[in-house]
KEKE-3310 file (N, C-alpha, C; in steps of 0.2 Angstrom, whole numbers, plus 5000, padded with zeros to 4 digits):
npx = (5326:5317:5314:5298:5284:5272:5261:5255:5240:5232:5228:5238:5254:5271:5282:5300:5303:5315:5314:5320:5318:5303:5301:5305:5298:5286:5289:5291:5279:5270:5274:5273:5259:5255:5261:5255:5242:5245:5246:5232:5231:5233:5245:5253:5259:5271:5281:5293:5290:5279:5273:5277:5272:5258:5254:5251:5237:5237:5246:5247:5236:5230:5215:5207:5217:5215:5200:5202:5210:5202:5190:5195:5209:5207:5202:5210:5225:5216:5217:5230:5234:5229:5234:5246:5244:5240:5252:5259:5250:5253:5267:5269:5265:5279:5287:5289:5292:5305:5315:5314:5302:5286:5278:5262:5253:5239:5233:5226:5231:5246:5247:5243:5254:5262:5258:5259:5273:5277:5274:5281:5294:5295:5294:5308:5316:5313:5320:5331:5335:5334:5334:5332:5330:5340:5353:5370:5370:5378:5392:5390:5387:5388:5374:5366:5369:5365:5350:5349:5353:5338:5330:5335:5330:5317:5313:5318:5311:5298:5298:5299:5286:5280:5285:5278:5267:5264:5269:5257:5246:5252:5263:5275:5291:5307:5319)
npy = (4673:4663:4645:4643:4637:4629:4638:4637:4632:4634:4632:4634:4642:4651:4662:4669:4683:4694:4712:4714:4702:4700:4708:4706:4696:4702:4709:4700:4693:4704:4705:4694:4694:4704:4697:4686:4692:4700:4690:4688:4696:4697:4688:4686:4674:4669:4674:4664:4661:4660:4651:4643:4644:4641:4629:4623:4611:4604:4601:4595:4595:4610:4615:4609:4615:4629:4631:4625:4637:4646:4643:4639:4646:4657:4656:4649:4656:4666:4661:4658:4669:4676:4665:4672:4685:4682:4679:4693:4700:4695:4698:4711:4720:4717:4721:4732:4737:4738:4731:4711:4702:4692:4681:4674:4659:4652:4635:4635:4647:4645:4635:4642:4648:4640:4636:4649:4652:4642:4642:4657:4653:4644:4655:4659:4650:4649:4661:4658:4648:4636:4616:4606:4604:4600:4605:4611:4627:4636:4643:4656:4673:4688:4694:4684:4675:4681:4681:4665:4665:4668:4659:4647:4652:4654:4641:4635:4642:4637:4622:4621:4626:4616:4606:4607:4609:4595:4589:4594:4583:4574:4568:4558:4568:4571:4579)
npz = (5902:5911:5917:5914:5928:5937:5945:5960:5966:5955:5937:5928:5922:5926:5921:5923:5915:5906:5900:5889:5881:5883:5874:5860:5859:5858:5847:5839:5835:5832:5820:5812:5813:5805:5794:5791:5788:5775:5767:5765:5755:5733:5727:5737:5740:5732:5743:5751:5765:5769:5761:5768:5781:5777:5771:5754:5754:5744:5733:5722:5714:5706:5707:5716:5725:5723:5729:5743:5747:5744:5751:5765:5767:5775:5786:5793:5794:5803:5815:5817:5818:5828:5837:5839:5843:5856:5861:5860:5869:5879:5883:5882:5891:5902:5892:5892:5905:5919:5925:5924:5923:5929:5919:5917:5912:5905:5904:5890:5884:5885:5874:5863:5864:5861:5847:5840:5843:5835:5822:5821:5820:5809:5800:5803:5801:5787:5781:5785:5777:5785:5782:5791:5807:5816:5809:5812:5815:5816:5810:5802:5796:5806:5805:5800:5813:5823:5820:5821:5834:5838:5833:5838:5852:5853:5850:5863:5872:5865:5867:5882:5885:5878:5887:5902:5898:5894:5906:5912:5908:5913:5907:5905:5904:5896:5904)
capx = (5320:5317:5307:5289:5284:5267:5257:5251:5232:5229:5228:5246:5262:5273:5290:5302:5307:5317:5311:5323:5315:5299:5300:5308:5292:5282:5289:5292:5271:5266:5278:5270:5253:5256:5263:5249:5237:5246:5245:5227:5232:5234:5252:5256:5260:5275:5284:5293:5288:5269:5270:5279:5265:5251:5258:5245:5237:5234:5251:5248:5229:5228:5210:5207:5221:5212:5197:5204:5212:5196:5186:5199:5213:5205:5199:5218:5226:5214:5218:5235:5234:5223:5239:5254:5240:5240:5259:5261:5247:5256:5275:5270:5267:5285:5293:5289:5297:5312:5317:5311:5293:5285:5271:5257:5251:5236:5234:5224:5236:5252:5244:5241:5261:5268:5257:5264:5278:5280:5274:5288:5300:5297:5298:5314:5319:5313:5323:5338:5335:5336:5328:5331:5333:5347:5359:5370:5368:5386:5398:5387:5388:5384:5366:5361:5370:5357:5342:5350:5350:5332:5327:5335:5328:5312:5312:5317:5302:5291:5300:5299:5280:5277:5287:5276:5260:5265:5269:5250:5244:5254:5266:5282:5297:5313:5323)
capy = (4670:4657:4641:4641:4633:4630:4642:4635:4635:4638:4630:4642:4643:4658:4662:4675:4688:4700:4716:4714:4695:4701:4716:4703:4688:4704:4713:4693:4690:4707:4705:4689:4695:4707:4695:4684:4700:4700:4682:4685:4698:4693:4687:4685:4666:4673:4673:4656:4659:4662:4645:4637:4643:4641:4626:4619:4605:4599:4604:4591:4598:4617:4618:4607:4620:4635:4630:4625:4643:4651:4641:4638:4650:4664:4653:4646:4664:4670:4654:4660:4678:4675:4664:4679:4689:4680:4678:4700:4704:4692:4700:4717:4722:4715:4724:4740:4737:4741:4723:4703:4702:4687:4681:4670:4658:4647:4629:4637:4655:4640:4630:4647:4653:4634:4637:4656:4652:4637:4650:4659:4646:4642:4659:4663:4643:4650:4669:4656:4641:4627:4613:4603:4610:4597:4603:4616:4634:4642:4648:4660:4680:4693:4695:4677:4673:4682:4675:4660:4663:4669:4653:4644:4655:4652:4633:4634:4641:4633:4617:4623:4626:4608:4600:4609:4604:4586:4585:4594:4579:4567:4563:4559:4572:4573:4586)
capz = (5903:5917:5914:5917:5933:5941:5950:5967:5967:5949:5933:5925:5925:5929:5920:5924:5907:5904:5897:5881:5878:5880:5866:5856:5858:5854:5841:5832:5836:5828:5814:5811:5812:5798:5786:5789:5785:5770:5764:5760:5747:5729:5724:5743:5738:5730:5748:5753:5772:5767:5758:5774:5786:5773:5764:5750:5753:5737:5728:5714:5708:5706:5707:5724:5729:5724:5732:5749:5749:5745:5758:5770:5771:5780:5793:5795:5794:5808:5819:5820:5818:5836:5844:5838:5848:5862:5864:5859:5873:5887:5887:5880:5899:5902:5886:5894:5913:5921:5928:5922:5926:5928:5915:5918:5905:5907:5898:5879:5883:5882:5867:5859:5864:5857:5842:5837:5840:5831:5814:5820:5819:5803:5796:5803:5797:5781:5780:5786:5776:5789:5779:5793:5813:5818:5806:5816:5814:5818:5805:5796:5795:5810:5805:5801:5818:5828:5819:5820:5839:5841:5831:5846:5859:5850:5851:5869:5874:5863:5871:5891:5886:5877:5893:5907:5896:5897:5913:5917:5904:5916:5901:5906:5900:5897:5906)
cpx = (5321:5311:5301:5288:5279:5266:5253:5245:5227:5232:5233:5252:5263:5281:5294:5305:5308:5313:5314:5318:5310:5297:5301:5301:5288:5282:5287:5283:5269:5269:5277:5260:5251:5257:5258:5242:5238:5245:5238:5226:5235:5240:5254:5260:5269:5281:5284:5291:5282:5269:5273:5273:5259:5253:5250:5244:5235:5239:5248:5240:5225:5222:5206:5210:5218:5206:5197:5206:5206:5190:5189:5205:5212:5205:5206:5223:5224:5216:5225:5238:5233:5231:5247:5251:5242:5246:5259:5257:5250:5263:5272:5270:5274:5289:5294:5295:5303:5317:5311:5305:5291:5279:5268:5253:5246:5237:5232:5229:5244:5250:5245:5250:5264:5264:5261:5269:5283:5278:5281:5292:5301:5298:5306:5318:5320:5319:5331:5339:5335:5329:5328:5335:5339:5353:5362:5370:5375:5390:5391:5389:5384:5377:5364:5363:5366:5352:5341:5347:5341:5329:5328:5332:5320:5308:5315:5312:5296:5292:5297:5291:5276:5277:5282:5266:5259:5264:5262:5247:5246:5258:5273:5286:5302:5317:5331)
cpy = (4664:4652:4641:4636:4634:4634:4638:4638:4636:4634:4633:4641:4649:4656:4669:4678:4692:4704:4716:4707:4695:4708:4711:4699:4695:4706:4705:4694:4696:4706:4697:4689:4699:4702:4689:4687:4698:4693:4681:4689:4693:4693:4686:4676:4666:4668:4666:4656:4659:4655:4641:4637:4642:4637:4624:4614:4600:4603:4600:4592:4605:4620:4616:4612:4627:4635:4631:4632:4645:4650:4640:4641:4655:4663:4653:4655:4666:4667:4656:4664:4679:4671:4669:4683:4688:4683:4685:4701:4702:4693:4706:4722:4722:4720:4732:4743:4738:4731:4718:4705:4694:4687:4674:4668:4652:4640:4632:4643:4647:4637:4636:4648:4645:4635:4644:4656:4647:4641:4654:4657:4645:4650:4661:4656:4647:4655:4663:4650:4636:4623:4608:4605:4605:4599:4609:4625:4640:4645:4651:4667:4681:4691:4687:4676:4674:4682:4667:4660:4665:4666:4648:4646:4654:4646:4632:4634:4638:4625:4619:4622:4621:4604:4603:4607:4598:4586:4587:4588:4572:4563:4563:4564:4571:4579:4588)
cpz = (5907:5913:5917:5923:5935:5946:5957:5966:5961:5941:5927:5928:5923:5925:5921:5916:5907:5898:5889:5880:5878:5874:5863:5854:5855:5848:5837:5831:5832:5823:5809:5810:5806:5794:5786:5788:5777:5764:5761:5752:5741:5728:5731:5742:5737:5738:5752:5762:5773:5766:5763:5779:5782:5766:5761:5751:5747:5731:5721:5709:5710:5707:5714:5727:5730:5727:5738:5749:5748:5750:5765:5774:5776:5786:5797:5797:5800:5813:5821:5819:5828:5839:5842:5842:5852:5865:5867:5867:5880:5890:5883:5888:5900:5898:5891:5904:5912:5921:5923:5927:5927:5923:5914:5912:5906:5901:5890:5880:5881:5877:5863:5858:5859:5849:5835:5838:5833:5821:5815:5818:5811:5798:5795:5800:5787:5776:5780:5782:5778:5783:5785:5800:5818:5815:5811:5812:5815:5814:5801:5799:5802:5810:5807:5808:5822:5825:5820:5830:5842:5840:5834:5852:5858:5851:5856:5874:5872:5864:5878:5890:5886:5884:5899:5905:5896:5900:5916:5914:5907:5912:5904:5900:5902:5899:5903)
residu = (UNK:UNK:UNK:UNK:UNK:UNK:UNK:UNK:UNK:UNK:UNK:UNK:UNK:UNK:UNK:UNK:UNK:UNK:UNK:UNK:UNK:UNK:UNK:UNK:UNK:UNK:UNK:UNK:UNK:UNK:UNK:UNK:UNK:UNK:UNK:UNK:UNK:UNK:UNK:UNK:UNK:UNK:UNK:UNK:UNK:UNK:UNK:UNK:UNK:UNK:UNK:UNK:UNK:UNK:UNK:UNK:UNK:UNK:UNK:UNK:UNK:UNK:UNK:UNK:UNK:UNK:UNK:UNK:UNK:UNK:UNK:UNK:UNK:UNK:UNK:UNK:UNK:UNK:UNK:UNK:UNK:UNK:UNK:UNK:UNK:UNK:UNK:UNK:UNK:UNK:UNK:UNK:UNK:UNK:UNK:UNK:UNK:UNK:UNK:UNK:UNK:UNK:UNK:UNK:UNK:UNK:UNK:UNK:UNK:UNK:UNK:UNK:UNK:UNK:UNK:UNK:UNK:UNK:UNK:UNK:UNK:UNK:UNK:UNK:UNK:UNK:UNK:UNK:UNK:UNK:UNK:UNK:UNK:UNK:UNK:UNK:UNK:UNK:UNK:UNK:UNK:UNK:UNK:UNK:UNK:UNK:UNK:UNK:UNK:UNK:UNK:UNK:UNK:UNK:UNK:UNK:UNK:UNK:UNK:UNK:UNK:UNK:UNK:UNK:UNK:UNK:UNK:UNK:UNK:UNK:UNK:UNK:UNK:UNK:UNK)
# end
């Protein structure tokens, strides 16, 4: 994947993706959209990556917390059911091709993709344990290693997408 880089004329930017990087953002975004389906079932609480993306905000009084989930969690659920959508429907084109495609992301489709991804992140933080994403991620087994790299590939681009929105926001970035 190339970084995101304004479209002349048009309020979007444009990145180059490989067909494997796009399968990958899709499958994670549909695989995410499932486990947030599931979240509204009963016992889903159970699983520590439900309670990272859907922390309680009233851990310390059970009955404010059950309340906020019965008025509140659906709403939240749907909010970023709708940006793992976005991402899925904007590299599924791509997933399919021969060669790197290009994919066009407007200002709310980037907000939508830093959003999905950042749920992502934290599941695969979860599945990995990072309790904190400076620590380094290198000596562990085959498997964790490539979750470990898709949780950096992950927060690449949901870095490249913050810095391109700054700079439409006029905020300086660092490169």
């Amino acid at each position: 994947m190339r970084r995101f880089e304004p479209v002349a004329g048009a309020s979007a930017w444009e990145a180059l993706i490989e067909p494997e990087e796009a399968a990958l953002l899709a499958t994670l975004a549909r695989q995410l959209q499932v486990l947030l389906a599931e979240s509204l079932e009963p016992g889903a609480d159970s699983d520590p990556a439900l309670r990272a993306l859907l922390p309680d905000p009233y851990r310390h009084d059970p009955e404010l917390a059950e309340e906020w989930r019965r008025l509140s969690r659906r709403g939240l659920v749907e909010r970023k059911t709708g940006f793992a959508r976005t991402l899925a429907d904007l590299v599924d084109p791509v997933a399919d091709a021969e060669h790197a495609q290009p994919v066009r992301v407007t200002a709310d489709e980037a907000l939508d993709w830093v959003r999905g991804i950042g749920s992502l992140r934290l599941v695969v933080a979860e599945r990995l344990g990072i309790v904190d994403d400076s620590e380094p991620l290198g000596s562990m087994g085959e498997n964790v290693s490539v979750l470990a790299e898709v949780y950096d590939f992950l927060g690449w681009v949901q870095d490249d997408l913050v810095r391109v929105l700054e700079q439409a926001e006029g905020h300086p970035t660092h490169e």
